[in-house]
mmCIF file as gemmi writes it, N, C-alpha and C atoms, coordinates in Angstrom:
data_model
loop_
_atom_site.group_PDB
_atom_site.id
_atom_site.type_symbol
_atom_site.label_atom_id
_atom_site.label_alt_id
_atom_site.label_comp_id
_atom_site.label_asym_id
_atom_site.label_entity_id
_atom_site.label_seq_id
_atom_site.pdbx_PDB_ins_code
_atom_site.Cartn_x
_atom_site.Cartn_y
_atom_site.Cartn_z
_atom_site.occupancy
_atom_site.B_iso_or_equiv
_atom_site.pdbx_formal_charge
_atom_site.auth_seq_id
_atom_site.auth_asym_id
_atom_site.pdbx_PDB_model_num
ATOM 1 N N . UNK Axp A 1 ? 0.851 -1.175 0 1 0 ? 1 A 1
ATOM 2 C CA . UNK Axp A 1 ? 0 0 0 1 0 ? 1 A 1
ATOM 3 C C . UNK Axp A 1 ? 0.893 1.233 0 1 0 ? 1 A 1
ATOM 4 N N . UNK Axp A 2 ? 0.375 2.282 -0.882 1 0 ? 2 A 1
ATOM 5 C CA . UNK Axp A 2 ? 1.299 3.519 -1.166 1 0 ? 2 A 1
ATOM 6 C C . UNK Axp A 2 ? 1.188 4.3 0.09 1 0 ? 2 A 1
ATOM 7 N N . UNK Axp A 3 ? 0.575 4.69 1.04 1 0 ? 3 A 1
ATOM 8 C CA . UNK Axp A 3 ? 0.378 5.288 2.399 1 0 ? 3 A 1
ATOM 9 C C . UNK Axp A 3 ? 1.184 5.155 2.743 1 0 ? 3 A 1
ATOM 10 N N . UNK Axp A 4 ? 1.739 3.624 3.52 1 0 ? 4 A 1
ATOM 11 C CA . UNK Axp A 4 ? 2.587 3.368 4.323 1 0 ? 4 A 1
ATOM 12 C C . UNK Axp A 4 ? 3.447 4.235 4.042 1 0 ? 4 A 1
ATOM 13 N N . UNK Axp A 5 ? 4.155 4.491 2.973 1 0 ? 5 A 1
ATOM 14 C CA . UNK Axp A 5 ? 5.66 4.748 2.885 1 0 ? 5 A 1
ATOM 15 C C . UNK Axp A 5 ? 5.298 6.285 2.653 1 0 ? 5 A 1
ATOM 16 N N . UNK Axp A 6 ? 4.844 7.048 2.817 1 0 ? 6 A 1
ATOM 17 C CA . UNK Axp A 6 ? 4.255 8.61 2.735 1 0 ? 6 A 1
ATOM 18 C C . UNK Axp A 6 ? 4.342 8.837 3.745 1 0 ? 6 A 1
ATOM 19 N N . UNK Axp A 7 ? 5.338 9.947 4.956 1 0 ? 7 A 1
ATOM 20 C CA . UNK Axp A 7 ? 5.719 10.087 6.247 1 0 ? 7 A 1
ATOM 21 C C . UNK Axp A 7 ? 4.738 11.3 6.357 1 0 ? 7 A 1
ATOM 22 N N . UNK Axp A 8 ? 4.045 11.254 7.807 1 0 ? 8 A 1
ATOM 23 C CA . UNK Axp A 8 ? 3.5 11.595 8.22 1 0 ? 8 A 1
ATOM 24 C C . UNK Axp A 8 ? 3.357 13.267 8.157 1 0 ? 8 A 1
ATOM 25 N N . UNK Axp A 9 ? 4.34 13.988 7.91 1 0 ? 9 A 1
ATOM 26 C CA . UNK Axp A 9 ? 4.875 15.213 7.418 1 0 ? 9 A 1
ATOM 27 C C . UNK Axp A 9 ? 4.196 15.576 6.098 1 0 ? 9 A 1
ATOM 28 N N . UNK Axp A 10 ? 4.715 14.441 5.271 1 0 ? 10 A 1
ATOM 29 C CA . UNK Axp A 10 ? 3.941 14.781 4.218 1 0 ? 10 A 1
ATOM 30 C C . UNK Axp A 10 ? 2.584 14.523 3.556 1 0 ? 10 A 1
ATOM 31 N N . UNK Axp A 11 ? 1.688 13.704 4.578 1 0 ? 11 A 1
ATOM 32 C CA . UNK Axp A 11 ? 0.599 13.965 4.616 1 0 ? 11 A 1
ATOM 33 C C . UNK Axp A 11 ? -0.066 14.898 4.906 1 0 ? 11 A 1
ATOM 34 N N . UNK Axp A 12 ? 0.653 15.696 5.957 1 0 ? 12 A 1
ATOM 35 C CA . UNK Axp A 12 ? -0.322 17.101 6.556 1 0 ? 12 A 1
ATOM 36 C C . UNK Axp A 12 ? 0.395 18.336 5.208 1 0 ? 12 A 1
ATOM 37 N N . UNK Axp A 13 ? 1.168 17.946 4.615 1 0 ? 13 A 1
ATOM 38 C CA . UNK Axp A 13 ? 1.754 18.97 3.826 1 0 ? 13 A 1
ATOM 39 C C . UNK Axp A 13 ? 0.303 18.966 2.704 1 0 ? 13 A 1
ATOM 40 N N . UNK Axp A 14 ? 0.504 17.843 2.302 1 0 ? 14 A 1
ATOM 41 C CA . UNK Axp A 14 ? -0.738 17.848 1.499 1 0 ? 14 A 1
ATOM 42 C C . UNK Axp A 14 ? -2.101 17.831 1.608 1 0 ? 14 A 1
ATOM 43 N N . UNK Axp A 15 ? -2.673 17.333 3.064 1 0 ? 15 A 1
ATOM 44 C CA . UNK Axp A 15 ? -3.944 18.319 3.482 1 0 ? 15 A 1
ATOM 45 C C . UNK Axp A 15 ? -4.203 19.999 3.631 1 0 ? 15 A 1
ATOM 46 N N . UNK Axp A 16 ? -2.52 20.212 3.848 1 0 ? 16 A 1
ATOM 47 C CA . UNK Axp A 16 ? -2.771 21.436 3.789 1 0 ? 16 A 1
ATOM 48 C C . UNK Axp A 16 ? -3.101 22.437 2.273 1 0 ? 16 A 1
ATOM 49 N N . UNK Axp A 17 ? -2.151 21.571 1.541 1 0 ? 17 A 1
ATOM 50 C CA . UNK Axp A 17 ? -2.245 22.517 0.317 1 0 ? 17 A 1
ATOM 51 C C . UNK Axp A 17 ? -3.902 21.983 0.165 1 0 ? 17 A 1
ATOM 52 N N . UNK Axp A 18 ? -4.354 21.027 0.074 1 0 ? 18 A 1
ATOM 53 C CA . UNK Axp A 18 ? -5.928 20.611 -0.471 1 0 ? 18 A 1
ATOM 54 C C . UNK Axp A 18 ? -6.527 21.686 0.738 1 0 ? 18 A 1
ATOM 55 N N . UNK Axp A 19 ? -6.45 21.659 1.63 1 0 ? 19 A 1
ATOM 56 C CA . UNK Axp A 19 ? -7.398 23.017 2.275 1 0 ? 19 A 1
ATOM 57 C C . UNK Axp A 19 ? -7.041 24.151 1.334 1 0 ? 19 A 1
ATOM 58 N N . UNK Axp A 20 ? -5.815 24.636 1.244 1 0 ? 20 A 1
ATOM 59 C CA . UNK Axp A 20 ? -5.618 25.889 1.05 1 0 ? 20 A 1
ATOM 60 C C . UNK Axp A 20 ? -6.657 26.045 -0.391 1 0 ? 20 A 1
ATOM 61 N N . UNK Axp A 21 ? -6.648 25.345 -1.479 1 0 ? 21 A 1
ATOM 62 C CA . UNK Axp A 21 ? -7.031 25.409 -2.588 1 0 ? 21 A 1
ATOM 63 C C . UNK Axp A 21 ? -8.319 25.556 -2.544 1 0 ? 21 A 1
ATOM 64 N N . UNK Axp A 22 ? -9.272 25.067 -1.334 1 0 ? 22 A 1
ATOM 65 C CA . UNK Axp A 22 ? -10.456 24.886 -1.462 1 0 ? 22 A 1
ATOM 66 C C . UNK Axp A 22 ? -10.963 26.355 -0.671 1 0 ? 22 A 1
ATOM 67 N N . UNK Axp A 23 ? -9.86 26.618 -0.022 1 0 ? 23 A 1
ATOM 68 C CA . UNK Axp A 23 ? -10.645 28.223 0.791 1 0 ? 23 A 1
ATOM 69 C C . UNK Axp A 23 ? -10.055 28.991 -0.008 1 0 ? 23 A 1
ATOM 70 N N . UNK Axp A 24 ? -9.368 28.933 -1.016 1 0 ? 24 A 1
ATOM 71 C CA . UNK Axp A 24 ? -8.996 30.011 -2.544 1 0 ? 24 A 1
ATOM 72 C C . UNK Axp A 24 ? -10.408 29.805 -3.211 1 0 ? 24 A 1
ATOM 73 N N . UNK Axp A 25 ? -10.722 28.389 -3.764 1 0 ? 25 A 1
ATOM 74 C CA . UNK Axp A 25 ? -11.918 28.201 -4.408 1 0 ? 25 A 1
ATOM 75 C C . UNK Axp A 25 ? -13.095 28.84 -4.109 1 0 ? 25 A 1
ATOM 76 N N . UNK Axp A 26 ? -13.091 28.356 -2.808 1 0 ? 26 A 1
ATOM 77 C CA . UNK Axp A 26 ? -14.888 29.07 -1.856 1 0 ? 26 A 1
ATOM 78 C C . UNK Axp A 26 ? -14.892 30.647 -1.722 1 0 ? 26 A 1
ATOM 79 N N . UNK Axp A 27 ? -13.153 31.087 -1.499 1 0 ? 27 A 1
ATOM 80 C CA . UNK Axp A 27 ? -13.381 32.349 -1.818 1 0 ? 27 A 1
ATOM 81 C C . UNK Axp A 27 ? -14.163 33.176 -3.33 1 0 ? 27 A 1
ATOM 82 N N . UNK Axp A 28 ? -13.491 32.215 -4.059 1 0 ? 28 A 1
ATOM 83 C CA . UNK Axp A 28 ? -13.946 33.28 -5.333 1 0 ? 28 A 1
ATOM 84 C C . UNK Axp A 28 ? -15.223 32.399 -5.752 1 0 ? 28 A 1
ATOM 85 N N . UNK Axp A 29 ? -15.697 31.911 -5.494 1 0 ? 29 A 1
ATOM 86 C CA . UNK Axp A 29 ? -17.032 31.661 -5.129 1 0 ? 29 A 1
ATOM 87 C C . UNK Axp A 29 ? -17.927 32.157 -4.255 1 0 ? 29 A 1
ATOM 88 N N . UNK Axp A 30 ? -17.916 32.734 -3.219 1 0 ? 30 A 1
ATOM 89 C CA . UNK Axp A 30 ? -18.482 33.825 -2.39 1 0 ? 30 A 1
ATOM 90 C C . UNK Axp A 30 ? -18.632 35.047 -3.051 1 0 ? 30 A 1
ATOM 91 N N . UNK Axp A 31 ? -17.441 35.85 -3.856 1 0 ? 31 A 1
ATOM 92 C CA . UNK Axp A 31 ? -17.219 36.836 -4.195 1 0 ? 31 A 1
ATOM 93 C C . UNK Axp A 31 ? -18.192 36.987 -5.741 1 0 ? 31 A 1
ATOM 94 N N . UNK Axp A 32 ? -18.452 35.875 -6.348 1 0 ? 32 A 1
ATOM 95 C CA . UNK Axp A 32 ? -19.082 36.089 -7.543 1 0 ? 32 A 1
ATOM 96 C C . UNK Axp A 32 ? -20.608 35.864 -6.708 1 0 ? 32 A 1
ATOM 97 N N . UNK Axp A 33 ? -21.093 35.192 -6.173 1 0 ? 33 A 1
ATOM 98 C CA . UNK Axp A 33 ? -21.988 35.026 -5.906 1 0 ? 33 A 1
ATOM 99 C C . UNK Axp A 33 ? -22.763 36.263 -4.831 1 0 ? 33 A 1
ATOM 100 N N . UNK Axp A 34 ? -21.823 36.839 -4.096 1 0 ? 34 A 1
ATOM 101 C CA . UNK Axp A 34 ? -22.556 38.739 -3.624 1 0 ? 34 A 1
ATOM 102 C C . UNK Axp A 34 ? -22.305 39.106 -4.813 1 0 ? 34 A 1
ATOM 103 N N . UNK Axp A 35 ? -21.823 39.151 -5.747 1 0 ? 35 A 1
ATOM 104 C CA . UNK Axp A 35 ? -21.968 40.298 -6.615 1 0 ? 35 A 1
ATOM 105 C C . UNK Axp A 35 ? -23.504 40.04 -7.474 1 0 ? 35 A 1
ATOM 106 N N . UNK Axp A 36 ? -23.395 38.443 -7.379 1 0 ? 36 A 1
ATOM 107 C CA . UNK Axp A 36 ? -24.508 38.008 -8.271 1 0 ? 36 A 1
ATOM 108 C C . UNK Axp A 36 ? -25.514 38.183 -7.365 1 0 ? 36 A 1
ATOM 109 N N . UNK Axp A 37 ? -26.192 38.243 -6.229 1 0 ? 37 A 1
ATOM 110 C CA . UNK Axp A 37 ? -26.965 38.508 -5.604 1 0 ? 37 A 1
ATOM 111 C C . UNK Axp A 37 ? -27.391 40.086 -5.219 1 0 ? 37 A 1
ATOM 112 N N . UNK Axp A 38 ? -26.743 40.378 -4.715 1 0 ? 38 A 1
ATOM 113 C CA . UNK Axp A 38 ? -26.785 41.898 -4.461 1 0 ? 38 A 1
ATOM 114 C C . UNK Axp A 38 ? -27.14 42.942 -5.563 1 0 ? 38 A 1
ATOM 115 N N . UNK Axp A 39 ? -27.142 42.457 -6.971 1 0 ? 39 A 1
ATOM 116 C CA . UNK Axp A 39 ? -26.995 43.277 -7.945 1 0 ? 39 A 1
ATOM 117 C C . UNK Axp A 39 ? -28.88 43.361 -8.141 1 0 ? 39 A 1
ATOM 118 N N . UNK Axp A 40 ? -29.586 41.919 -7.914 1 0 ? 40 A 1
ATOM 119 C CA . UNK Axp A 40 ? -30.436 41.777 -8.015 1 0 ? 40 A 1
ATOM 120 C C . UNK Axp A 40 ? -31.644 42.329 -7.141 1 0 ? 40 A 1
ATOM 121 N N . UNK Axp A 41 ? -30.801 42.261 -5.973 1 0 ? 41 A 1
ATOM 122 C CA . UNK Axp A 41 ? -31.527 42.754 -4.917 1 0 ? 41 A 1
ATOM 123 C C . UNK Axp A 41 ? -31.445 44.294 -4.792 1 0 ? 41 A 1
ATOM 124 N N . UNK Axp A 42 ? -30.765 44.512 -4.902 1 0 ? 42 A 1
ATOM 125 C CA . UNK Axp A 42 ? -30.447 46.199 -4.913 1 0 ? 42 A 1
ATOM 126 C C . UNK Axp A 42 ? -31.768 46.998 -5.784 1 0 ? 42 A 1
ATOM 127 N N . UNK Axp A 43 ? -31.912 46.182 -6.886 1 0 ? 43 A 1
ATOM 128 C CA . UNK Axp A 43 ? -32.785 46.536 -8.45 1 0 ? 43 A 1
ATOM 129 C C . UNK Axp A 43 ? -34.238 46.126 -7.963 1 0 ? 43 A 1
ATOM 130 N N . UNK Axp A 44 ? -34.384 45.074 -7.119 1 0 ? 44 A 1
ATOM 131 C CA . UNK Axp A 44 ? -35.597 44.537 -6.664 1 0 ? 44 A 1
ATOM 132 C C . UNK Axp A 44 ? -36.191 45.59 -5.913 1 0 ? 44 A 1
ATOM 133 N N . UNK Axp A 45 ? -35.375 46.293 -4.436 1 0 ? 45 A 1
ATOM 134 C CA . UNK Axp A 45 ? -35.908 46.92 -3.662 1 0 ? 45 A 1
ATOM 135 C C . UNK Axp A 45 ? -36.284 48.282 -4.274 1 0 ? 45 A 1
ATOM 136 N N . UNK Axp A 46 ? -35.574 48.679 -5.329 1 0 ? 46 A 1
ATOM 137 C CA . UNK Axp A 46 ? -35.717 49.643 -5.704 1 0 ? 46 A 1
ATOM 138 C C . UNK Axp A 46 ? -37.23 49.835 -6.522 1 0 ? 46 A 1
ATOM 139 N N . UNK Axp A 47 ? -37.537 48.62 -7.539 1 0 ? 47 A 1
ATOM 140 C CA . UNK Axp A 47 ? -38.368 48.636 -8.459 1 0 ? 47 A 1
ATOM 141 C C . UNK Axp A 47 ? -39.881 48.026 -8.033 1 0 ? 47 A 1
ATOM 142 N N . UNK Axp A 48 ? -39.578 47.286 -6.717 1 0 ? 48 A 1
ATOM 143 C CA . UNK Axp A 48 ? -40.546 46.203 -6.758 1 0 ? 48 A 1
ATOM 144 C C . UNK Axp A 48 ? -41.381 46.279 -5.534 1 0 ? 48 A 1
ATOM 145 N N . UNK Axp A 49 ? -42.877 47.029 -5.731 1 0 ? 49 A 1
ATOM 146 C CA . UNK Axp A 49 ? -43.072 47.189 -3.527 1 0 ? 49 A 1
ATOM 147 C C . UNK Axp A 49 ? -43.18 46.778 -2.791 1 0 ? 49 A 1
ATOM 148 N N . UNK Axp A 50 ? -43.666 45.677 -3.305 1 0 ? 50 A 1
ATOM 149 C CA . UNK Axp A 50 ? -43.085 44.041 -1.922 1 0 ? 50 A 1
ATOM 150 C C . UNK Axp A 50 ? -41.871 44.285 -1.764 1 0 ? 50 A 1
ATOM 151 N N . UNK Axp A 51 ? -40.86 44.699 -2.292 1 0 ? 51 A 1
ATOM 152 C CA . UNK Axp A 51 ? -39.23 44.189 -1.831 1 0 ? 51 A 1
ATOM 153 C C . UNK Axp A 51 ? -39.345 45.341 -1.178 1 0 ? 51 A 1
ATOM 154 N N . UNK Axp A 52 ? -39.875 46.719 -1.757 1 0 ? 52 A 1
ATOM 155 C CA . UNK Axp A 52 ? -39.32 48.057 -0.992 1 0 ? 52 A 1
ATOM 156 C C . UNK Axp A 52 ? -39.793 48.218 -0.034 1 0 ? 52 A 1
ATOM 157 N N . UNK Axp A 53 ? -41.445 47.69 0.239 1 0 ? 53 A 1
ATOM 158 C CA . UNK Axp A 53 ? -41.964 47.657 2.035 1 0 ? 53 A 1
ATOM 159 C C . UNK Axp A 53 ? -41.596 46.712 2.57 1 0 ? 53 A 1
ATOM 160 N N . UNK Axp A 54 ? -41.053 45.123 2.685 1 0 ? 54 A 1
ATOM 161 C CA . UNK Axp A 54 ? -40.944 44.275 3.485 1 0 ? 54 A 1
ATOM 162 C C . UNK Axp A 54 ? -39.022 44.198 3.753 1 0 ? 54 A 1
ATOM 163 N N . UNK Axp A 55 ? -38.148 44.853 2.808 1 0 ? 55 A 1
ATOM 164 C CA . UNK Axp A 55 ? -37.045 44.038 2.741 1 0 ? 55 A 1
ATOM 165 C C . UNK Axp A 55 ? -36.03 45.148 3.218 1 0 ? 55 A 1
ATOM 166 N N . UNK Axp A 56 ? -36.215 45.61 4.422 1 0 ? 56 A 1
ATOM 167 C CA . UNK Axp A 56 ? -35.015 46.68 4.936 1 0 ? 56 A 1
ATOM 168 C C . UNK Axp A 56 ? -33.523 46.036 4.683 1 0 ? 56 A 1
ATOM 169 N N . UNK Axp A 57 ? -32.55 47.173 5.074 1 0 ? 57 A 1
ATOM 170 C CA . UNK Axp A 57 ? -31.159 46.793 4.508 1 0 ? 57 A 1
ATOM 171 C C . UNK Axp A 57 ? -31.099 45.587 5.535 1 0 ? 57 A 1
ATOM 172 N N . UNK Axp A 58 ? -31.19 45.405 6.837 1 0 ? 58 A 1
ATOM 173 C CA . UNK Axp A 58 ? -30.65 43.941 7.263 1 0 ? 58 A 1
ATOM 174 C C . UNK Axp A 58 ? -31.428 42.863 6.777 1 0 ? 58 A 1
ATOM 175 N N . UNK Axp A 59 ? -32.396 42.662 6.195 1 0 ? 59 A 1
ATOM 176 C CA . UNK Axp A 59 ? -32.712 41.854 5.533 1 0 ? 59 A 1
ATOM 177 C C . UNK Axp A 59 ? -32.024 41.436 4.108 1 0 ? 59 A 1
ATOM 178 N N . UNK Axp A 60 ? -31.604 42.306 3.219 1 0 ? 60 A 1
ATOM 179 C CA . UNK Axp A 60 ? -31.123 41.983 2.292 1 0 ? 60 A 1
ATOM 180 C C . UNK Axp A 60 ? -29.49 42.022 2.763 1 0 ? 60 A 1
ATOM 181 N N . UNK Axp A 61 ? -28.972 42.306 3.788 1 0 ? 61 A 1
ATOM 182 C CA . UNK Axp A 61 ? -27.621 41.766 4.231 1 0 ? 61 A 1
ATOM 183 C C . UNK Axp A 61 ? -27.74 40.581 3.971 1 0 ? 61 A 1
ATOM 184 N N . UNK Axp A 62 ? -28.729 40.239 5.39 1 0 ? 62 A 1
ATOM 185 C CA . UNK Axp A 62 ? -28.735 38.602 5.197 1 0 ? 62 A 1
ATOM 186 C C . UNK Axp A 62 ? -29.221 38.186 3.998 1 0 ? 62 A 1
ATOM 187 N N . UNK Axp A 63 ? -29.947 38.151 3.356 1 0 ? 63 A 1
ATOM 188 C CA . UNK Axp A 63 ? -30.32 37.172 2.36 1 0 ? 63 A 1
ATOM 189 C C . UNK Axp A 63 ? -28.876 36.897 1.184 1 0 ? 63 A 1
ATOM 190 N N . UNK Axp A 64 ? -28.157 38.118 1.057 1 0 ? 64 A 1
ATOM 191 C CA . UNK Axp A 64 ? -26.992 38.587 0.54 1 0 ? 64 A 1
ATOM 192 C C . UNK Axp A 64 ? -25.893 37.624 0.876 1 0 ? 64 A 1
ATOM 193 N N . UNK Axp A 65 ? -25.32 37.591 2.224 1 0 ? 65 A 1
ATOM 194 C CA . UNK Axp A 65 ? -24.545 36.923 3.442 1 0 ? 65 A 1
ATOM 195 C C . UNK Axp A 65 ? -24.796 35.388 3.205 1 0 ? 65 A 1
ATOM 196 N N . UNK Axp A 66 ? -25.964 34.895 3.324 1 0 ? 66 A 1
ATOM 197 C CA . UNK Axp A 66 ? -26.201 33.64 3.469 1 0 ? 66 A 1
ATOM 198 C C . UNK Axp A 66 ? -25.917 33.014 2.031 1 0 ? 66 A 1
ATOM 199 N N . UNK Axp A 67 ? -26.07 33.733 0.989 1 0 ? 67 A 1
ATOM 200 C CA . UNK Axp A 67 ? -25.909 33.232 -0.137 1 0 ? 67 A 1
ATOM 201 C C . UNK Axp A 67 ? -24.463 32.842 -0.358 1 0 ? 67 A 1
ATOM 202 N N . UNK Axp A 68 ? -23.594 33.842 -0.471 1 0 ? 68 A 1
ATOM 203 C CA . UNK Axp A 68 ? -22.271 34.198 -0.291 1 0 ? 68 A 1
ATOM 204 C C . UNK Axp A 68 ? -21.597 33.01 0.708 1 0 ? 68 A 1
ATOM 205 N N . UNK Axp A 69 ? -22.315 32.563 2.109 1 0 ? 69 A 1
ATOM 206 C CA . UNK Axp A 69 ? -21.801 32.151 2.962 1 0 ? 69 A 1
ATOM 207 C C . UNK Axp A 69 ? -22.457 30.682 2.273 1 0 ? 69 A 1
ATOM 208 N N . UNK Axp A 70 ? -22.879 30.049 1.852 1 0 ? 70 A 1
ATOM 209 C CA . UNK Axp A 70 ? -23.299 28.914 1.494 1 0 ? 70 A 1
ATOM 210 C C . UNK Axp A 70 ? -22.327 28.543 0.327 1 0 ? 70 A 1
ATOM 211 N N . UNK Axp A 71 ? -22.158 30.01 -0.569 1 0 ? 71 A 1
ATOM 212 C CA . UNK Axp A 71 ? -21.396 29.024 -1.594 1 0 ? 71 A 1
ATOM 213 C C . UNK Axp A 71 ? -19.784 28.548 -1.056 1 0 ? 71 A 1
ATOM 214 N N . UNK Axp A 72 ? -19.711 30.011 -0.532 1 0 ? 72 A 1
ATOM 215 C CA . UNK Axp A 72 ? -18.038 29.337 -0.143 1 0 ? 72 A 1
ATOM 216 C C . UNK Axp A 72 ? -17.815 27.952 0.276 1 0 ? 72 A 1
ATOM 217 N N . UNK Axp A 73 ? -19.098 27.071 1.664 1 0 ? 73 A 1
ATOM 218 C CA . UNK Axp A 73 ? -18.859 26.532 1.954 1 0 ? 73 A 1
ATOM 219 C C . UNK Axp A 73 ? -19.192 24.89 1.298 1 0 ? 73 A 1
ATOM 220 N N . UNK Axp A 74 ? -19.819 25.471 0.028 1 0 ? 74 A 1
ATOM 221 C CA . UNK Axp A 74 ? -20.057 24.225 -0.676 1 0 ? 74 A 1
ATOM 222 C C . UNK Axp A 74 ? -19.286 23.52 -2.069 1 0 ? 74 A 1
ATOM 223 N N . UNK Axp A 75 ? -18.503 25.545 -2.262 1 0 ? 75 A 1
ATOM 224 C CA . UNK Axp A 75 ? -17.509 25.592 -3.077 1 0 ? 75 A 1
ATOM 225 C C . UNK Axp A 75 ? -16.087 24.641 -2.427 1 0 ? 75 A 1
ATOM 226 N N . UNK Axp A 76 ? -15.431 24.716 -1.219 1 0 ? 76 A 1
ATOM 227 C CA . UNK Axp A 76 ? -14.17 24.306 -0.2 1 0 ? 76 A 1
ATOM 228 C C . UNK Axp A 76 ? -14.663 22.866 -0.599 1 0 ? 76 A 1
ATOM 229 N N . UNK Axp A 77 ? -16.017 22.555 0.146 1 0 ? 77 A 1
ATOM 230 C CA . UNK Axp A 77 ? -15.919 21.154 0.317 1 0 ? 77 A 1
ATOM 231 C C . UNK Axp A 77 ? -15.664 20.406 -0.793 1 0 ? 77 A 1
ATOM 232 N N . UNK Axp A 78 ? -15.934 20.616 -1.692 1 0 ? 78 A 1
ATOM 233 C CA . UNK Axp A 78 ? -16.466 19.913 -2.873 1 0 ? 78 A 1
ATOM 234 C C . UNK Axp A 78 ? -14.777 20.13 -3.43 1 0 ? 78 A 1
ATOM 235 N N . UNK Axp A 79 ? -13.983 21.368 -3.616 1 0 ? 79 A 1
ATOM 236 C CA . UNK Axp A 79 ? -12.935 21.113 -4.138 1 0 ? 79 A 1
ATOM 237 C C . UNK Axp A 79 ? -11.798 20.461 -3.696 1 0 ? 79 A 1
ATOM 238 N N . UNK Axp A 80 ? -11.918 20.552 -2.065 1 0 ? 80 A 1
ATOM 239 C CA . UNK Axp A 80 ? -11.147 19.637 -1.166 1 0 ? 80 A 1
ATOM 240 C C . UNK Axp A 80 ? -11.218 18.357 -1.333 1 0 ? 80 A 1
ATOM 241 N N . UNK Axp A 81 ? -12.241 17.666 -1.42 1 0 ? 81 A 1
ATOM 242 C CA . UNK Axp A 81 ? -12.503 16.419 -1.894 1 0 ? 81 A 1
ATOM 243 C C . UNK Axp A 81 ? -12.099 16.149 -3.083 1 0 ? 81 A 1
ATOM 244 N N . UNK Axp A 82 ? -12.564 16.661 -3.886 1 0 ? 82 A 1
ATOM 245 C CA . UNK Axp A 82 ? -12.552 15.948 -5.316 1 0 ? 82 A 1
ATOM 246 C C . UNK Axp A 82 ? -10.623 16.575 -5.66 1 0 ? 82 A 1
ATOM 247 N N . UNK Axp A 83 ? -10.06 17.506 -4.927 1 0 ? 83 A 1
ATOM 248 C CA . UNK Axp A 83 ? -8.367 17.499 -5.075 1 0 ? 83 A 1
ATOM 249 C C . UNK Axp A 83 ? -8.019 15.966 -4.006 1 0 ? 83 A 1
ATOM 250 N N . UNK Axp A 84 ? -8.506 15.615 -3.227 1 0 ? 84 A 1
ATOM 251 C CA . UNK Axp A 84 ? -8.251 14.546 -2.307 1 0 ? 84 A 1
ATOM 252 C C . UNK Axp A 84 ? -8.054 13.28 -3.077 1 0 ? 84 A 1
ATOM 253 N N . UNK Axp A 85 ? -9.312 13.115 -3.831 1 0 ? 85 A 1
ATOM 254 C CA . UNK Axp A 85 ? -9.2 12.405 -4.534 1 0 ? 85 A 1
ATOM 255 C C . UNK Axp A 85 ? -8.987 11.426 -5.945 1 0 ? 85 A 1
ATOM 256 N N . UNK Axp A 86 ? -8.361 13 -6.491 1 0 ? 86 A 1
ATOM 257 C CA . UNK Axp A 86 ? -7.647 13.172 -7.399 1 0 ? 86 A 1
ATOM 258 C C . UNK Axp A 86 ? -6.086 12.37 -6.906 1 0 ? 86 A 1
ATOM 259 N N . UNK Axp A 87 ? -5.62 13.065 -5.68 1 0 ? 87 A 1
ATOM 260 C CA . UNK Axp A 87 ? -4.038 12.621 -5.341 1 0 ? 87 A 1
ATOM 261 C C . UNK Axp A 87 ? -4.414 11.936 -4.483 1 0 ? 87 A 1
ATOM 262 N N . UNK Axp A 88 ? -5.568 10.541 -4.18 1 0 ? 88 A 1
ATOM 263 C CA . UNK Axp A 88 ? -5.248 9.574 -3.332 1 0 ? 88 A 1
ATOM 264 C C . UNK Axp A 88 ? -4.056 9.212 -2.866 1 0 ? 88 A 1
ATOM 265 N N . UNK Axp A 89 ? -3.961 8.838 -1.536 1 0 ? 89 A 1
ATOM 266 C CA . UNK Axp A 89 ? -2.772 7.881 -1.585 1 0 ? 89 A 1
ATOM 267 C C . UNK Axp A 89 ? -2.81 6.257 -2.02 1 0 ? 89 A 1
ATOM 268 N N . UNK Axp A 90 ? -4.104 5.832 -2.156 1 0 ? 90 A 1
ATOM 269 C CA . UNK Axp A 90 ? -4.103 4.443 -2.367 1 0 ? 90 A 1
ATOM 270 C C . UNK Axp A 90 ? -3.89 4.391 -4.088 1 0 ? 90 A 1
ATOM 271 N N . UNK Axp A 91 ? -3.594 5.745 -4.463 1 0 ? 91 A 1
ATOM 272 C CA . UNK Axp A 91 ? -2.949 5.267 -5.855 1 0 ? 91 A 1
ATOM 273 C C . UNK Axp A 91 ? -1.672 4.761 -6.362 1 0 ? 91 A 1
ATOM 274 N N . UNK Axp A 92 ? -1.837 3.825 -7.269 1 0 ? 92 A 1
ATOM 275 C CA . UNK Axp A 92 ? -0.646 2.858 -7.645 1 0 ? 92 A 1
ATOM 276 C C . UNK Axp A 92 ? 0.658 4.413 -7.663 1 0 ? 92 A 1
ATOM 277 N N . UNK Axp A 93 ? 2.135 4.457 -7.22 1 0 ? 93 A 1
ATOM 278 C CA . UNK Axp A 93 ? 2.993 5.684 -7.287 1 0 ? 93 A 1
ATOM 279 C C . UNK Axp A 93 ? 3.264 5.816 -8.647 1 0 ? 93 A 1
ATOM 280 N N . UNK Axp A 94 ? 3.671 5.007 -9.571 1 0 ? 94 A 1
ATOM 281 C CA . UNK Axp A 94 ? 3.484 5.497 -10.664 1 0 ? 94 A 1
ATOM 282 C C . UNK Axp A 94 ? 2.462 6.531 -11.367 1 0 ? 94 A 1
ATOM 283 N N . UNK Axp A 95 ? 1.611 6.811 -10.954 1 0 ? 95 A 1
ATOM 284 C CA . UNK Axp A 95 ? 0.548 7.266 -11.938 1 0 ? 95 A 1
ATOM 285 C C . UNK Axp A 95 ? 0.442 8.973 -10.84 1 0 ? 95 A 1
ATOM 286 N N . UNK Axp A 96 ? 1.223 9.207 -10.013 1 0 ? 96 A 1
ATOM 287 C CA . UNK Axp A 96 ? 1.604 10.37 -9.424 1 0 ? 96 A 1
ATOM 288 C C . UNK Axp A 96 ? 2.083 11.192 -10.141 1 0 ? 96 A 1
């Protein structure tokens, strides 16, 4: 098994870079996604009188926030994994 011989050092080396990549990822996934939200909402409250009587600014924070805050965290997971398991260790070392 290819593990064994992978020292313990360099396992956390490489969880780390697979985190790092995935909170780069979720970042710019957060960042498109307020822009993509907010743009809408901004235009909504303005145009629309359901949005302009029910949806004060902390409401559209949050609705804004949560969006933003969902993708990042679905953006990380998903790229952490699927980089995880891209560079298994139970892969034959050749194919590294």
């Amino acid at each position: 098994m290819a593990s064994k011989n992978v020292s313990l050092d360099q396992k956390l080396a490489m969880a780390k870079r697979y985190s790092h990549e995935g909170v780069v990822a979720g970042a710019k996934a957060a960042a498109v996604t307020t822009v993509a939200t907010a743009i809408p909402m901004l235009a909504s409250v303005r145009m629309v009188p359901w949005a302009k009587a029910n949806l004060n600014p902390t409401a559209q924070a949050l609705i804004v926030s949560t969006a933003a805050g969902m993708a990042y965290f679905i953006v990380a997971d998903k790229t952490v994994l699927a980089t995880a398991r891209r560079n298994s260790f139970n892969r034959p070392a050749d194919h590294r």
